[in-house]
N, CA, C and O atoms as a Maestro MAE file, in Angstrom:
{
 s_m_m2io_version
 :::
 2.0.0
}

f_m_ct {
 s_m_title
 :::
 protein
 m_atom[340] {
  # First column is atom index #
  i_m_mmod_type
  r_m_x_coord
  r_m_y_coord
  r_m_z_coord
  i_m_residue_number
  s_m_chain_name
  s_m_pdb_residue_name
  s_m_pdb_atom_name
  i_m_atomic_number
  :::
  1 25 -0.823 9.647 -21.683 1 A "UNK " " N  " 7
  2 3 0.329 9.715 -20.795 1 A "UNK " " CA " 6
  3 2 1.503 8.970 -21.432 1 A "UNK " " C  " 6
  4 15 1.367 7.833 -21.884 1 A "UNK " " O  " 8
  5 25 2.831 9.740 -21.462 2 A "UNK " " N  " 7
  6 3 3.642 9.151 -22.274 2 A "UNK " " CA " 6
  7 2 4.405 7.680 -20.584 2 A "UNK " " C  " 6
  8 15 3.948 7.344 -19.491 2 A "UNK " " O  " 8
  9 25 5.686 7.318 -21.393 3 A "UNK " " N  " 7
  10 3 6.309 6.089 -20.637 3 A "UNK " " CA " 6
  11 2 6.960 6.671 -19.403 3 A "UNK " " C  " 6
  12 15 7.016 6.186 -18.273 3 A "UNK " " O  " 8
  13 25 7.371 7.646 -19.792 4 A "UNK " " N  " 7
  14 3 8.638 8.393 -19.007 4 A "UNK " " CA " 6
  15 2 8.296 9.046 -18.085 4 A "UNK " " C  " 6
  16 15 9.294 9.570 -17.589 4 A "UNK " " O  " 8
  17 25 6.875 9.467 -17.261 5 A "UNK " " N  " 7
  18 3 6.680 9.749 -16.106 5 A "UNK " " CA " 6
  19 2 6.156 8.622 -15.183 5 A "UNK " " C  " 6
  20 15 6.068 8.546 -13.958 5 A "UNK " " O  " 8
  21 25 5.827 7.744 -16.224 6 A "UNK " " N  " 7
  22 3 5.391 6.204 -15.578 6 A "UNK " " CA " 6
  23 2 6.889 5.482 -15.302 6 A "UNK " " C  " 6
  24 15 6.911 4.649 -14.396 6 A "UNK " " O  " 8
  25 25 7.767 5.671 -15.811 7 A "UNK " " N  " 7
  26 3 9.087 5.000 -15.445 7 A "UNK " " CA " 6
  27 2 9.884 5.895 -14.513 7 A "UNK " " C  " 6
  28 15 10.933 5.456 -14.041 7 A "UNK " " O  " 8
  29 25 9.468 7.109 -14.217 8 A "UNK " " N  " 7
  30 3 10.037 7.957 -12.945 8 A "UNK " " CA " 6
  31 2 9.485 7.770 -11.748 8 A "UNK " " C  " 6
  32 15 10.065 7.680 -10.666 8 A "UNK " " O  " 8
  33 25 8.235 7.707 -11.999 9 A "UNK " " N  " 7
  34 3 7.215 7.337 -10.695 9 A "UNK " " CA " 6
  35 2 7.384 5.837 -10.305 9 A "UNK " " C  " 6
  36 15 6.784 5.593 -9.258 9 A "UNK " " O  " 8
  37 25 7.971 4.856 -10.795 10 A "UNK " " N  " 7
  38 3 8.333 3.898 -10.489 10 A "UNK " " CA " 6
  39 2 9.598 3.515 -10.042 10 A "UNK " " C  " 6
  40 15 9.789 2.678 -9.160 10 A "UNK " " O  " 8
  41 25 10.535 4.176 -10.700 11 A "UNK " " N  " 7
  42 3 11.936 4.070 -10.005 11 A "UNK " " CA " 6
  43 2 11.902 5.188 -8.936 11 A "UNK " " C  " 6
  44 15 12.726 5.212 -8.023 11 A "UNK " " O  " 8
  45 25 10.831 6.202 -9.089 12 A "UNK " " N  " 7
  46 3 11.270 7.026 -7.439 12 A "UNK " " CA " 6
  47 2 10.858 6.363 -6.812 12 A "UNK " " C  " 6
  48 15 11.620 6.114 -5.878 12 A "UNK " " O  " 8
  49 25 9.649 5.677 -6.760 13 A "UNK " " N  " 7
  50 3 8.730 4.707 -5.639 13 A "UNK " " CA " 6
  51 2 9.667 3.653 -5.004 13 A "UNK " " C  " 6
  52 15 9.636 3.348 -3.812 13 A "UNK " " O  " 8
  53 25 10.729 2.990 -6.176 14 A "UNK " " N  " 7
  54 3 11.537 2.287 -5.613 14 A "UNK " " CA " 6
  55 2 12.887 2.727 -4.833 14 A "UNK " " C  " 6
  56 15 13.599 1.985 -4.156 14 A "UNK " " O  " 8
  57 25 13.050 3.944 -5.057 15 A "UNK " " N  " 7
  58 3 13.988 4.569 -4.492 15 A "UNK " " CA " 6
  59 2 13.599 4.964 -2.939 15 A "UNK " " C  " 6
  60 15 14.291 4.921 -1.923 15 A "UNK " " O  " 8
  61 25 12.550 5.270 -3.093 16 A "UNK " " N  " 7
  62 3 11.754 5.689 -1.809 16 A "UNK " " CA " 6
  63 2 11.997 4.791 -0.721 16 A "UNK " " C  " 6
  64 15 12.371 5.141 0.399 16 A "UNK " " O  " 8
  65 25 11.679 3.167 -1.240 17 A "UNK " " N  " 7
  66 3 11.360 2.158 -0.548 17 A "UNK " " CA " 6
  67 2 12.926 1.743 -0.164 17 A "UNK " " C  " 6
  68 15 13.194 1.199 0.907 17 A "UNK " " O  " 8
  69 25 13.964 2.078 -1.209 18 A "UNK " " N  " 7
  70 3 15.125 1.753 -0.970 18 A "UNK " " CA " 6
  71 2 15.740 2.651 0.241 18 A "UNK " " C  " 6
  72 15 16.474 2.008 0.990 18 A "UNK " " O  " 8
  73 25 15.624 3.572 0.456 19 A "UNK " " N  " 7
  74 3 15.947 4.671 1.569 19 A "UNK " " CA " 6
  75 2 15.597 4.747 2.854 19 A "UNK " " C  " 6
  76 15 15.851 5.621 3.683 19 A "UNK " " O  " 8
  77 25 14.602 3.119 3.007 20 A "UNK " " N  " 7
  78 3 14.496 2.415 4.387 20 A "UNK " " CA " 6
  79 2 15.217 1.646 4.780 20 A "UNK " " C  " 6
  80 15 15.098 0.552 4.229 20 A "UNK " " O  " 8
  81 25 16.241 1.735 5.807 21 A "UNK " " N  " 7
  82 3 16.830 0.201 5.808 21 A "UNK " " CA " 6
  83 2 16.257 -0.822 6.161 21 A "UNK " " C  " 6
  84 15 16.944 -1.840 6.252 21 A "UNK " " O  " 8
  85 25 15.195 -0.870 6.391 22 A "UNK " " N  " 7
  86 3 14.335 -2.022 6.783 22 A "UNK " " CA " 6
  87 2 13.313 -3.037 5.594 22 A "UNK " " C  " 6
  88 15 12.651 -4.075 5.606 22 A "UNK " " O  " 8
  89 25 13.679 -2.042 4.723 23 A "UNK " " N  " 7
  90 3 12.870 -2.441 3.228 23 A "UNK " " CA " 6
  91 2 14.452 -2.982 2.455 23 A "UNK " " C  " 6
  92 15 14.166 -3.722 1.514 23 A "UNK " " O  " 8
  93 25 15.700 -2.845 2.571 24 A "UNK " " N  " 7
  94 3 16.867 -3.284 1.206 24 A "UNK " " CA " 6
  95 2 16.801 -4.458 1.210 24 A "UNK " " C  " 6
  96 15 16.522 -5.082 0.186 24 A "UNK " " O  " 8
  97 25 17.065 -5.094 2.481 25 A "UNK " " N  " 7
  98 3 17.184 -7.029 2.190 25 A "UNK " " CA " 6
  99 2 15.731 -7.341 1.248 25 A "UNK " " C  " 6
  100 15 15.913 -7.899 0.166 25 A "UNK " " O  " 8
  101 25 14.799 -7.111 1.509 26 A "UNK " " N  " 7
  102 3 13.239 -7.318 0.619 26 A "UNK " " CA " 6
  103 2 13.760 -6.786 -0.886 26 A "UNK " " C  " 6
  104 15 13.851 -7.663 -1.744 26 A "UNK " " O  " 8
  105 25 13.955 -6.017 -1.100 27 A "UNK " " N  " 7
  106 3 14.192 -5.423 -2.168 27 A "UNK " " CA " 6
  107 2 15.237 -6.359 -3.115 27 A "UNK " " C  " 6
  108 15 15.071 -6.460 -4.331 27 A "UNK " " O  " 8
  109 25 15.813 -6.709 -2.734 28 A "UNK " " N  " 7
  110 3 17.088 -7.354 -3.203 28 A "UNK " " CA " 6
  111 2 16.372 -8.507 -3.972 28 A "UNK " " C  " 6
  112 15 16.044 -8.735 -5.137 28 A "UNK " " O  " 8
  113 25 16.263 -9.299 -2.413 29 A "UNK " " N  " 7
  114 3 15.188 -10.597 -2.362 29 A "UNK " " CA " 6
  115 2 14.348 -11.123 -3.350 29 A "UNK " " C  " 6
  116 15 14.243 -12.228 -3.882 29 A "UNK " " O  " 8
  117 25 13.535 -9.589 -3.502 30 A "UNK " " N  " 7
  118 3 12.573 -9.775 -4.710 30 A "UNK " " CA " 6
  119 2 13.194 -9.802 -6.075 30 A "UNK " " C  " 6
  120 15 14.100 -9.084 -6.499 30 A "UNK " " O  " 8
  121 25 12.186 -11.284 -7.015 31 A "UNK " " N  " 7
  122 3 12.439 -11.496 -7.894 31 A "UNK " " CA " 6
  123 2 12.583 -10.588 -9.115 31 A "UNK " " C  " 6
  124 15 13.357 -10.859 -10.034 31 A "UNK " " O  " 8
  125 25 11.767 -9.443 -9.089 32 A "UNK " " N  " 7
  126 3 11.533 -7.972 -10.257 32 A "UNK " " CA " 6
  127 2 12.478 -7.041 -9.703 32 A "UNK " " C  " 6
  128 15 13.359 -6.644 -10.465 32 A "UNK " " O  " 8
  129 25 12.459 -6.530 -8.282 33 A "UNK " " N  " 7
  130 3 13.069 -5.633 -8.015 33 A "UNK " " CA " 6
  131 2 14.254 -5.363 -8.499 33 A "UNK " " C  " 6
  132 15 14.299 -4.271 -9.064 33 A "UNK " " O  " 8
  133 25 15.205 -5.943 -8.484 34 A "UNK " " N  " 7
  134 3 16.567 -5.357 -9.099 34 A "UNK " " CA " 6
  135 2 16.961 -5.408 -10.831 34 A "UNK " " C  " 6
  136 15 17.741 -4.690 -11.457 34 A "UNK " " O  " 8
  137 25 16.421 -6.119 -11.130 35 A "UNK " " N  " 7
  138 3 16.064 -6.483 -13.017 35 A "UNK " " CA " 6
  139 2 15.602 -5.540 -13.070 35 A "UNK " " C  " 6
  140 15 15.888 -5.263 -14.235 35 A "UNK " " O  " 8
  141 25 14.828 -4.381 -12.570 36 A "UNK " " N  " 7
  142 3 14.098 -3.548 -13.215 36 A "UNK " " CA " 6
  143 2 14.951 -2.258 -12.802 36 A "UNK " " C  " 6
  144 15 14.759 -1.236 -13.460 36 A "UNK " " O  " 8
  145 25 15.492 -2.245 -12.194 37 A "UNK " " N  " 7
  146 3 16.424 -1.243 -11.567 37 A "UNK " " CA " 6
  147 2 17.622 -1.229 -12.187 37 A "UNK " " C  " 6
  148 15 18.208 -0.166 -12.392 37 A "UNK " " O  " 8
  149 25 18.142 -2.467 -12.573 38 A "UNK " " N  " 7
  150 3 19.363 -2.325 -13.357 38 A "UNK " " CA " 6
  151 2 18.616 -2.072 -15.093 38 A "UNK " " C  " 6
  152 15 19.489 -1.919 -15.947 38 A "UNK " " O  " 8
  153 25 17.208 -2.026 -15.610 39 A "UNK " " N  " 7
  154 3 16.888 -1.832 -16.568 39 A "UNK " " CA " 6
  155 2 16.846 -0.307 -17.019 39 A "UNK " " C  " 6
  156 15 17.014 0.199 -18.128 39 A "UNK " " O  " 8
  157 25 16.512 0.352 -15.549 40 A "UNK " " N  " 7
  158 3 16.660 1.895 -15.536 40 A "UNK " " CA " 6
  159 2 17.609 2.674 -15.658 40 A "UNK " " C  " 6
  160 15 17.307 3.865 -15.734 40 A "UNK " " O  " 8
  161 25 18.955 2.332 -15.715 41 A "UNK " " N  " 7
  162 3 20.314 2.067 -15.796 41 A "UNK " " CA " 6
  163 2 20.441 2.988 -17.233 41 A "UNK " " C  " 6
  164 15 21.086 3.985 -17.556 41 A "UNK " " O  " 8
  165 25 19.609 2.227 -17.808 42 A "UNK " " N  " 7
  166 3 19.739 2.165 -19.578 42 A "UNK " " CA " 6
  167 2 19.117 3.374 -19.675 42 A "UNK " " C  " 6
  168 15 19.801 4.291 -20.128 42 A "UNK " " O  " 8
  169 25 17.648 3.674 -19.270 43 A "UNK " " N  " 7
  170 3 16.876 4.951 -19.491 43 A "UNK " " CA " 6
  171 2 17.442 6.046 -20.154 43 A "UNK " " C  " 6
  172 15 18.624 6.365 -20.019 43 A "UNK " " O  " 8
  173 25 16.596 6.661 -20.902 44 A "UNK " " N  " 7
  174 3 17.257 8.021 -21.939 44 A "UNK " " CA " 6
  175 2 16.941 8.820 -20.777 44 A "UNK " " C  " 6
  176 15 17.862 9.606 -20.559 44 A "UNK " " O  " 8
  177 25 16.294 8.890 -20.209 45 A "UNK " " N  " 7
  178 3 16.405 10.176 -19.588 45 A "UNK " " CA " 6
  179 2 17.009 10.225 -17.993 45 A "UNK " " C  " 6
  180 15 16.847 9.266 -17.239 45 A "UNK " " O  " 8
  181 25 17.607 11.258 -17.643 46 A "UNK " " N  " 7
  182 3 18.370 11.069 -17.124 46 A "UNK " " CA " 6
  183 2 18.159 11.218 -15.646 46 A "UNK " " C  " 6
  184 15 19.040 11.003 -14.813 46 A "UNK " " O  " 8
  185 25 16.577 11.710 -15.294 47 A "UNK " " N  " 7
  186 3 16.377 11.713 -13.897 47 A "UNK " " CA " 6
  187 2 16.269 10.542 -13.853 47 A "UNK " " C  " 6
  188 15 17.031 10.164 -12.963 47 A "UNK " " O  " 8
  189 25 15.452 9.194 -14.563 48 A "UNK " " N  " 7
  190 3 15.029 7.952 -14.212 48 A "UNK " " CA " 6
  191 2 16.464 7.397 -14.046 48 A "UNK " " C  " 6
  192 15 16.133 6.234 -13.812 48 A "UNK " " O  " 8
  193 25 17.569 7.380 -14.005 49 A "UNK " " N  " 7
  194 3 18.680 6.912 -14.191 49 A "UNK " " CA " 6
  195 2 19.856 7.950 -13.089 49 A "UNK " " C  " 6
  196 15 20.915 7.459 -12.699 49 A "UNK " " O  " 8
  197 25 19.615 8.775 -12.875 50 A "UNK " " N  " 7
  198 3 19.934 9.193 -11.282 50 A "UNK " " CA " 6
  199 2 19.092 8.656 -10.484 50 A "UNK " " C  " 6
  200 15 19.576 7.907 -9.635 50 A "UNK " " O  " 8
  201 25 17.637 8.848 -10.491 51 A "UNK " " N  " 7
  202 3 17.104 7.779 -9.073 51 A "UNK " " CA " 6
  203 2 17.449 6.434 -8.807 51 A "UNK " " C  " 6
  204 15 17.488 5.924 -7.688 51 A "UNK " " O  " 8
  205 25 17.772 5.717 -10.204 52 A "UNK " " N  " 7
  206 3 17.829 3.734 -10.017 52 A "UNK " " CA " 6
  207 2 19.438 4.125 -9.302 52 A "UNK " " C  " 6
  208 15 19.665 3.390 -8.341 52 A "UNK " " O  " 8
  209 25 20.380 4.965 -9.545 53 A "UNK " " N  " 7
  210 3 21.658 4.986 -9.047 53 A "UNK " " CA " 6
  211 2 21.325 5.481 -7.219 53 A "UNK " " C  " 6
  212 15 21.892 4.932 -6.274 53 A "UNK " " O  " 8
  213 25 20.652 6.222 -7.126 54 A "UNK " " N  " 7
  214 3 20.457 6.661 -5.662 54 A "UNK " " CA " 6
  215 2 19.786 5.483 -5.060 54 A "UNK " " C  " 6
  216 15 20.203 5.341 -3.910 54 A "UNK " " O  " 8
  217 25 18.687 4.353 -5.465 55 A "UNK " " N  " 7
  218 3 18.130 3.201 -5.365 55 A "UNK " " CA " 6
  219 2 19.595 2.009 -5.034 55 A "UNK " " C  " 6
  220 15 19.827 1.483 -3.945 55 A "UNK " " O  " 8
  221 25 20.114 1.891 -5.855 56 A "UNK " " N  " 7
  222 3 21.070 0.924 -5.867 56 A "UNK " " CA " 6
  223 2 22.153 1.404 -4.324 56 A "UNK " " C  " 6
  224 15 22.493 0.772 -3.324 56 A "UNK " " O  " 8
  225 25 22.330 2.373 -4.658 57 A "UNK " " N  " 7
  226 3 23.365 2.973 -3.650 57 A "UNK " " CA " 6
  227 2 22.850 2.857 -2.089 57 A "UNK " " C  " 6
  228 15 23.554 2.913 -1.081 57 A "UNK " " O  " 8
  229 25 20.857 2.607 -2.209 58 A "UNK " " N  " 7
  230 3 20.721 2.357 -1.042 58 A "UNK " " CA " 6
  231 2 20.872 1.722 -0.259 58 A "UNK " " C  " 6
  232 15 20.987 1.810 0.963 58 A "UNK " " O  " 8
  233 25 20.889 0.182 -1.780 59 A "UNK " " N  " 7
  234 3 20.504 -0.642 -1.477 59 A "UNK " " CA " 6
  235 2 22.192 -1.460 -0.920 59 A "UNK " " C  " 6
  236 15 22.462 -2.208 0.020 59 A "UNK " " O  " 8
  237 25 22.812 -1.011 -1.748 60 A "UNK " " N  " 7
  238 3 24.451 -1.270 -1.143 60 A "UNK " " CA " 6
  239 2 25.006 -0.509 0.419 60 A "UNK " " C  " 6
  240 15 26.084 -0.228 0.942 60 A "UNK " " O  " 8
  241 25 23.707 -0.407 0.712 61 A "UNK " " N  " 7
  242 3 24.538 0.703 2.076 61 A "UNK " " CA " 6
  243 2 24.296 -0.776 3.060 61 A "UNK " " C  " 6
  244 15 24.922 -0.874 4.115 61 A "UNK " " O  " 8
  245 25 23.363 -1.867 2.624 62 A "UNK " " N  " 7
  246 3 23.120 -2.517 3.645 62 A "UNK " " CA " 6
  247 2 24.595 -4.085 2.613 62 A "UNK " " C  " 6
  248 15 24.687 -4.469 1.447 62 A "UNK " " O  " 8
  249 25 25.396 -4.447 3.944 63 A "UNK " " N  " 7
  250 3 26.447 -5.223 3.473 63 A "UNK " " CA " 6
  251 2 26.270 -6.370 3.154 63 A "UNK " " C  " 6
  252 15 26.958 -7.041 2.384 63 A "UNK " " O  " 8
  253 25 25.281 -6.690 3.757 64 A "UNK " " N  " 7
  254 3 24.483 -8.190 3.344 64 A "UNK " " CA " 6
  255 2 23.977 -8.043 1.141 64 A "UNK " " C  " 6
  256 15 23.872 -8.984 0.355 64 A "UNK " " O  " 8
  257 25 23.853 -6.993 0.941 65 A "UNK " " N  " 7
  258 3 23.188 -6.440 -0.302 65 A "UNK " " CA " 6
  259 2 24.105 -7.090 -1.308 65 A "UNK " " C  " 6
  260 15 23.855 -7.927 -2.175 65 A "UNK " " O  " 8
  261 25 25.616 -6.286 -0.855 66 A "UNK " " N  " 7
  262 3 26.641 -5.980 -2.024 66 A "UNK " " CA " 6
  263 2 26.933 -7.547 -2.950 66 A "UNK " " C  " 6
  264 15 27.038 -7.562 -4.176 66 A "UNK " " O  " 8
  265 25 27.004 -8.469 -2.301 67 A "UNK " " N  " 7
  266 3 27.409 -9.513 -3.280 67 A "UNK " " CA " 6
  267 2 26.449 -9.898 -4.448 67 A "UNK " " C  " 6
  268 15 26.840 -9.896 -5.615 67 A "UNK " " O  " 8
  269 25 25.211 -10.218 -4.096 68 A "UNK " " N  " 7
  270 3 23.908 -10.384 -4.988 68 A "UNK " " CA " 6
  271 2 23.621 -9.411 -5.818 68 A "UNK " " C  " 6
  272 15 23.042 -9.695 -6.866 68 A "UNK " " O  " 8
  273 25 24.087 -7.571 -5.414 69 A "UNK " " N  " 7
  274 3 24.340 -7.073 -6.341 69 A "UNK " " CA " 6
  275 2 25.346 -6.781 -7.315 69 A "UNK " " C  " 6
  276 15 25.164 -6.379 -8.464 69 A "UNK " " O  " 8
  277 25 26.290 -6.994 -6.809 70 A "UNK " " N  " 7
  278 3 27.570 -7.319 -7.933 70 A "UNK " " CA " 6
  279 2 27.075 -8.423 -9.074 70 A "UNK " " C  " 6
  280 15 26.930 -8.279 -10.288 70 A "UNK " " O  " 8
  281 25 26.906 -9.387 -8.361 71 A "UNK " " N  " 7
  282 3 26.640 -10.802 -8.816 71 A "UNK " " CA " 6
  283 2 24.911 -10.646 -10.190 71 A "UNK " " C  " 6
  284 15 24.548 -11.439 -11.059 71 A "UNK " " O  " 8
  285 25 24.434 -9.580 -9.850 72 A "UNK " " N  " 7
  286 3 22.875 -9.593 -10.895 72 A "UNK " " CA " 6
  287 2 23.349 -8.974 -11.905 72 A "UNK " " C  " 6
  288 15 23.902 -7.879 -12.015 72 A "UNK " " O  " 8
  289 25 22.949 -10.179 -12.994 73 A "UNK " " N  " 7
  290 3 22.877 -9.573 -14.531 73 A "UNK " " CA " 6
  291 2 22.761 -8.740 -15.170 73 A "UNK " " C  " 6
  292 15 21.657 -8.263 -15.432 73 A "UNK " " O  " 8
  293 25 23.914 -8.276 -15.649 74 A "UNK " " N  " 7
  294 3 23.614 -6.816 -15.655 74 A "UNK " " CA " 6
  295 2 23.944 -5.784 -15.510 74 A "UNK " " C  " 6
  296 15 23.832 -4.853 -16.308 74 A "UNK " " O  " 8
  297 25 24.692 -5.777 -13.825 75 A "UNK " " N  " 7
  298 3 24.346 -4.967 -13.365 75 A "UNK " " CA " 6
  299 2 26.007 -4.088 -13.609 75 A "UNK " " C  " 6
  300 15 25.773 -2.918 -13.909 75 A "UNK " " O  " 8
  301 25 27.277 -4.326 -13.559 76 A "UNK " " N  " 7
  302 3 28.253 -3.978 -13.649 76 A "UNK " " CA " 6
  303 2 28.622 -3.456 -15.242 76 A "UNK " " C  " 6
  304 15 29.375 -2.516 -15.494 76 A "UNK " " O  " 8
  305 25 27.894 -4.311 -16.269 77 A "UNK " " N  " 7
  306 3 27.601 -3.607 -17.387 77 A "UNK " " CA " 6
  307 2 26.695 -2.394 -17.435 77 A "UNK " " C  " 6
  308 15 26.974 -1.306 -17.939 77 A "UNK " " O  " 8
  309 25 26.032 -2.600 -17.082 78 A "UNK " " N  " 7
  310 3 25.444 -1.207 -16.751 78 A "UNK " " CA " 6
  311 2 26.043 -0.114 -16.123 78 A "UNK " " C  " 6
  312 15 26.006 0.955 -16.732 78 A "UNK " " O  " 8
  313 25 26.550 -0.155 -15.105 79 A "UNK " " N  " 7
  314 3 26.869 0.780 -14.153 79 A "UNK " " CA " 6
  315 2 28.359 1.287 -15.003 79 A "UNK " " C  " 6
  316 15 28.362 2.517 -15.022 79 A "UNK " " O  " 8
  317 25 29.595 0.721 -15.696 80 A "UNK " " N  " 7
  318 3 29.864 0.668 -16.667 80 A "UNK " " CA " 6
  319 2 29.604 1.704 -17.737 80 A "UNK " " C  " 6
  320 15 30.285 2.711 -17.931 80 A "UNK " " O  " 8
  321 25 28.528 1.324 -18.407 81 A "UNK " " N  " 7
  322 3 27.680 2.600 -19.291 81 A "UNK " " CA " 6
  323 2 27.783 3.619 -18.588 81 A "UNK " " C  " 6
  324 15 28.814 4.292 -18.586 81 A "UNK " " O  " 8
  325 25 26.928 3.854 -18.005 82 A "UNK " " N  " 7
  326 3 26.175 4.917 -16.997 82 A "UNK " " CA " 6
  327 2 27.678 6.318 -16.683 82 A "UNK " " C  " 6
  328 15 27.510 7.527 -16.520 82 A "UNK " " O  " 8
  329 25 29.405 5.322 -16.700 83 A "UNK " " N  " 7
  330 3 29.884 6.051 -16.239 83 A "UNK " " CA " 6
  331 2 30.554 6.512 -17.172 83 A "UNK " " C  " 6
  332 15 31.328 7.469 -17.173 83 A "UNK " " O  " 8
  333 25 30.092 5.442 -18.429 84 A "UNK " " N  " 7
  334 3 30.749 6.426 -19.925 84 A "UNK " " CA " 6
  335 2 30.101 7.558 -20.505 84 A "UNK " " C  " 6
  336 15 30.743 8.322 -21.226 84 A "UNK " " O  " 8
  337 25 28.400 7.813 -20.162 85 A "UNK " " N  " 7
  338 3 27.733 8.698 -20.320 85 A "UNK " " CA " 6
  339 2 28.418 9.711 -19.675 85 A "UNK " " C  " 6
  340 15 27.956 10.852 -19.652 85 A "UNK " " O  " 8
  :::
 }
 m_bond[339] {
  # First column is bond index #
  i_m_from
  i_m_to
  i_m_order
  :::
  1 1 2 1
  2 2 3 1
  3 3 4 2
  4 3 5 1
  5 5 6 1
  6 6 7 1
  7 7 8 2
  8 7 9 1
  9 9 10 1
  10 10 11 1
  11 11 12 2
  12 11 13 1
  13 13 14 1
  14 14 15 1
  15 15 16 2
  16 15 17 1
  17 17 18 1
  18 18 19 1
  19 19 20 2
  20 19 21 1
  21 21 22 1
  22 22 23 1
  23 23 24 2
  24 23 25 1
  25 25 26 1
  26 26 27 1
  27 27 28 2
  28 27 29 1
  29 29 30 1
  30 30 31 1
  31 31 32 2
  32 31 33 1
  33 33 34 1
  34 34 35 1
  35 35 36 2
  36 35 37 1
  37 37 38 1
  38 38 39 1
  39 39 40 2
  40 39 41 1
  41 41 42 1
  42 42 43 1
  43 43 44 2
  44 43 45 1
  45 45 46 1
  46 46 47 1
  47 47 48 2
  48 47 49 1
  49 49 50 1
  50 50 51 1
  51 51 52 2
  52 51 53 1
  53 53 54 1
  54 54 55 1
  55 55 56 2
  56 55 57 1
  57 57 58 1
  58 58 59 1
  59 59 60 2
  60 59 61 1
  61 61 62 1
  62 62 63 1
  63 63 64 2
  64 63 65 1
  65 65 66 1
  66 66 67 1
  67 67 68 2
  68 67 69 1
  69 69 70 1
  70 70 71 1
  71 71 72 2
  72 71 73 1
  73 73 74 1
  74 74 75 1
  75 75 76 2
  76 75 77 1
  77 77 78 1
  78 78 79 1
  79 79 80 2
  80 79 81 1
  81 81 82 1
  82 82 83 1
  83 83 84 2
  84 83 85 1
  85 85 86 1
  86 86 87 1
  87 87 88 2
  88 87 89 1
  89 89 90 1
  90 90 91 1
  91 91 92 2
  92 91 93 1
  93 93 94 1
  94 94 95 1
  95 95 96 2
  96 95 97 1
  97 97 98 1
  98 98 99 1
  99 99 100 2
  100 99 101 1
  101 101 102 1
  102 102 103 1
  103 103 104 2
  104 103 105 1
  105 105 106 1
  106 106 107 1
  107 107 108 2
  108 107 109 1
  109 109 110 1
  110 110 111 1
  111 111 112 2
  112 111 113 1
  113 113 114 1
  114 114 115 1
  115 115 116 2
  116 115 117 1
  117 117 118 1
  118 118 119 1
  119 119 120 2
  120 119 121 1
  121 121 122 1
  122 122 123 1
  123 123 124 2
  124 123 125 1
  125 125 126 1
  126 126 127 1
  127 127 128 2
  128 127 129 1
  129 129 130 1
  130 130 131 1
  131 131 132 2
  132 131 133 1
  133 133 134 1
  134 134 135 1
  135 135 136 2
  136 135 137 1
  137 137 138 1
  138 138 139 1
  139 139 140 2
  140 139 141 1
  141 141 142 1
  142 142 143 1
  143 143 144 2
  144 143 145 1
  145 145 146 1
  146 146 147 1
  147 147 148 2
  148 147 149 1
  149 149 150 1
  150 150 151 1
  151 151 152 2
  152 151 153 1
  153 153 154 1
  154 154 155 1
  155 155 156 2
  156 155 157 1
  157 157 158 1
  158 158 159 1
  159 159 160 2
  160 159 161 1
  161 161 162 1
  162 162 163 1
  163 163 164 2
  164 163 165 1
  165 165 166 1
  166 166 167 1
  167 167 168 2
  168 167 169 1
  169 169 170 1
  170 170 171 1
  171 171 172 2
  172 171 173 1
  173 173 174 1
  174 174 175 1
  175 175 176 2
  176 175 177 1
  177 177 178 1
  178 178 179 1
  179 179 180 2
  180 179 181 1
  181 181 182 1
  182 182 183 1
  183 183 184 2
  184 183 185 1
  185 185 186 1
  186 186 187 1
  187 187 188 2
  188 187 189 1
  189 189 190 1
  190 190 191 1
  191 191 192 2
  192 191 193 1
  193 193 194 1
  194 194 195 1
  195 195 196 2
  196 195 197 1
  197 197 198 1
  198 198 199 1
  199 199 200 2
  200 199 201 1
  201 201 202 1
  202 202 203 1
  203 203 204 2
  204 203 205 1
  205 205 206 1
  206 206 207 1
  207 207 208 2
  208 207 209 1
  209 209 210 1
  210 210 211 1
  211 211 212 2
  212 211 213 1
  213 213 214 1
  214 214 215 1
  215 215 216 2
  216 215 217 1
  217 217 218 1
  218 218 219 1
  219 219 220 2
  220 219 221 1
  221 221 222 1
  222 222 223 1
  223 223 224 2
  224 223 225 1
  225 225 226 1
  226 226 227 1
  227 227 228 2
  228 227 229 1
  229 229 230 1
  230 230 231 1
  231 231 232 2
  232 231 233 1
  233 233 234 1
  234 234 235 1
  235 235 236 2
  236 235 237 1
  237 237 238 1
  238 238 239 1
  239 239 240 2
  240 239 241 1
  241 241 242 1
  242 242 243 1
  243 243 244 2
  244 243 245 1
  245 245 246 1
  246 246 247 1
  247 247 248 2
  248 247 249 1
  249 249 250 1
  250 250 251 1
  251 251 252 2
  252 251 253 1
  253 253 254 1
  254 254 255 1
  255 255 256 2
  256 255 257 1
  257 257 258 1
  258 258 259 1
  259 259 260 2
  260 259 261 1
  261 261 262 1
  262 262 263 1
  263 263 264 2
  264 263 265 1
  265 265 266 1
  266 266 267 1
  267 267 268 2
  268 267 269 1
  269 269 270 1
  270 270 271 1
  271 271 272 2
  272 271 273 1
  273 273 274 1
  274 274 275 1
  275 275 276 2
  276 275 277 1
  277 277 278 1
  278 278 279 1
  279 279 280 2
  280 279 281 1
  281 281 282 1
  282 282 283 1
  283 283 284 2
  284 283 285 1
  285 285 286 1
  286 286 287 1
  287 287 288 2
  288 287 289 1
  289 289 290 1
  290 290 291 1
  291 291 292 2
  292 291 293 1
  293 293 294 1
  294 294 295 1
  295 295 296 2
  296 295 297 1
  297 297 298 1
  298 298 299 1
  299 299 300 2
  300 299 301 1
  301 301 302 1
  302 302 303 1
  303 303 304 2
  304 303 305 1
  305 305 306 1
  306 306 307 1
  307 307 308 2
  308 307 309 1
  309 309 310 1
  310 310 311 1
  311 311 312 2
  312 311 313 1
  313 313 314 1
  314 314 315 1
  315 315 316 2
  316 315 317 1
  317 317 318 1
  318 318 319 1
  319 319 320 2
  320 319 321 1
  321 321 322 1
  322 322 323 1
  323 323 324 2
  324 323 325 1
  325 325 326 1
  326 326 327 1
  327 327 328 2
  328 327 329 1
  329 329 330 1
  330 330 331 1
  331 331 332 2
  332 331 333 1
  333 333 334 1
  334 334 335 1
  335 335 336 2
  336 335 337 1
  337 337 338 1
  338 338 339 1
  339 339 340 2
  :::
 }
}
């Protein structure tokens, strides 16, 4: 099994979880969760990197979210890229 259906099935899983509003504050919260989401950012391929954007976007729907995500390493460089692609 190559990386790249193991890194889709993981950022959809997190996307999934992101599309609850009852799961974003947790999500945030958690120490892996967003490091790994802004890591997907980077991904060559380009579904894993539309889901971490539909993930993030969930996760900004809740207002409490937006500062901690502005504020994570990373993450504006990335998003950045993503829109020079």
């Amino acid at each position: 099994m190559t990386a790249e259906p193991d890194a889709l099935a993981v950022v959809n899983q997190l996307r999934d979880l992101a599309a609850d509003p009852m799961n974003r504050r947790a999500i945030v919260q958690d120490q892996g969760c967003l490091p790994g989401l802004i890591l997907f950012l980077d991904h060559p391929n380009p579904q894993v990197v539309y889901s971490a954007l539909l993930a993030i976007r969930y996760l900004a729907e809740c207002r409490a979210n937006r500062e901690k995500l502005r504020a994570e390493l990373g993450m504006m460089l990335s998003l950045q890229n993503v829109m020079q692609k």
